[in-house]
C-alpha positions, 0 to 999 in steps of 0.5 A, spaced: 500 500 500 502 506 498 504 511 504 498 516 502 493 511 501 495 507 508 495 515 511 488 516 508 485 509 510 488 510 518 485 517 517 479 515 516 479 509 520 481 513 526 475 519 525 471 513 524 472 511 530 472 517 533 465 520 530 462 514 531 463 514 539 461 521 540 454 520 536 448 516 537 444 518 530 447 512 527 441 508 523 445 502 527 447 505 533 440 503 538 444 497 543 450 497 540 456 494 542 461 498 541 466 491 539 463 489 533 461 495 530 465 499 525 460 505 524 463 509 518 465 507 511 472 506 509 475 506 502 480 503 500 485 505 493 488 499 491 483 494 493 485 489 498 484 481 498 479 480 505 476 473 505 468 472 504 464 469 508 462 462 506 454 458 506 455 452 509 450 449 504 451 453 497 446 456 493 445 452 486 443 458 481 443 465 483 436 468 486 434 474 483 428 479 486 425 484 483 420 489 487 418 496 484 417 501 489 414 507 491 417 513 495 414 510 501 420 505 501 419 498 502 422 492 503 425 486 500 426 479 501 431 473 499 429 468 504 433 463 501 439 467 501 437 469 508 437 478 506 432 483 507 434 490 504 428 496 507 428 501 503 427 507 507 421 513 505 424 519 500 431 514 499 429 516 492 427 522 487 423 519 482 416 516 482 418 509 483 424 505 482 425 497 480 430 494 485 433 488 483 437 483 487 441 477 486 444 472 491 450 470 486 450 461 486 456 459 490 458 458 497 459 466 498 455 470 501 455 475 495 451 479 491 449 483 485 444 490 487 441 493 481 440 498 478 448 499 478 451 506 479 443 509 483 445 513 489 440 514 494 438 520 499 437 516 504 442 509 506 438 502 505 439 498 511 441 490 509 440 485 513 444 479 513 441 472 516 449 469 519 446 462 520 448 456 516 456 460 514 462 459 518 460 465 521 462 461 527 468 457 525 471 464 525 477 466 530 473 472 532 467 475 529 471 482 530 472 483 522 465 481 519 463 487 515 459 489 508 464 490 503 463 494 496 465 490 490 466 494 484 467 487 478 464 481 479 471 478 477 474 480 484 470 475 487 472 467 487 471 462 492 473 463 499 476 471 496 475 478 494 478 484 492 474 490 496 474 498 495 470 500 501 467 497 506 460 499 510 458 501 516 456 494 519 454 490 526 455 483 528 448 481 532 451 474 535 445 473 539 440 473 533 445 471 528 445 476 523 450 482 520 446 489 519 448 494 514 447 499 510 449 502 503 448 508 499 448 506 492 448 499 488 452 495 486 455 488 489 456 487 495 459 482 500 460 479 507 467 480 508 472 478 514 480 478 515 480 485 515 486 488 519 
């Protein structure tokens, strides 16, 4: 990594750490404990290598929903992917949007958001069911996070080269990660970063 970019990515990760634990408006700040929680997104440039959570059982093909919402928001659901995304109201401009999302087929908990490129007013909140992964064959739960990818080509089992990563939080009681993303594009469950 070169100097510039690792003092960017420390800076941002310290004023992250900082802000985070002098603010309580954070859409996932109601009870949460401060140890497995990274409350602020952190780009990175070049992207890095992190390992993505892995399905004990894999998904045969990818799964894709599709759900045409209004400005009330909504929300939309993977059951057998284990992912909701809640769209909140006023998260977009237009009359109505068509938002499309693909759990990729595969071991990885990965996907594919649509259309690509949108960028919201207001973040979508994802939650992410960690039952039936390695979540807990993992030596800690501390580096579990959202993480952007910009080229499905990034992505093979078991590995993933990542731009940024999303706010995120552990829920080890209910087995689930939650996050939140600002545009669309793909997005997976990371862990080992440093």
């Amino acid at each position: 990594m070169r100097p510039s970019t690792a003092l960017r990515t420390l800076s941002l990760t310290l004023f992250g750490a900082i802000g985070g634990a002098c603010t309580t408006d954070s859409p996932l700040a109601s009870g949460v404990d401060a140890a497995d929680f990274r409350p602020m997104q952190v780009i990175v440039d070049p992207a890095v290598s992190v390992d993505v959570l892995q399905r004990l059982t894999p998904i045969t093909g990818n799964v894709t929903v599709s759900m045409t919402l209004g400005q009330l928001g909504g929300q939309i659901k993977l059951p057998e992917a284990g992912l909701s995304v809640e769209v909140p109201e006023g998260a977009f401009n237009s009359r109505t949007l068509t938002i499309t999302v693909t759990a990729l087929a595969g071991t990885n908990v990965a996907y594919e958001f649509e259309p690509h490129g949108i960028v919201f007013q207001k973040p979508l909140r994802v939650t992410q069911s960690l039952k039936g992964t390695n979540l807990y064959k993992l030596a800690s739960t501390a580096g579990v996070e959202a993480a952007y990818y910009a080229d499905p080509m990034q992505v093979v089992t078991g590995k993933a080269k990542v731009n940024e990563f999303r706010p995120s939080r552990v829920d080890v009681t209910n087995s689930k990660l939650e996050y939140t993303v600002g545009h669309f594009s793909g997005y997976l469950v990371s862990s080992g970063r440093q």
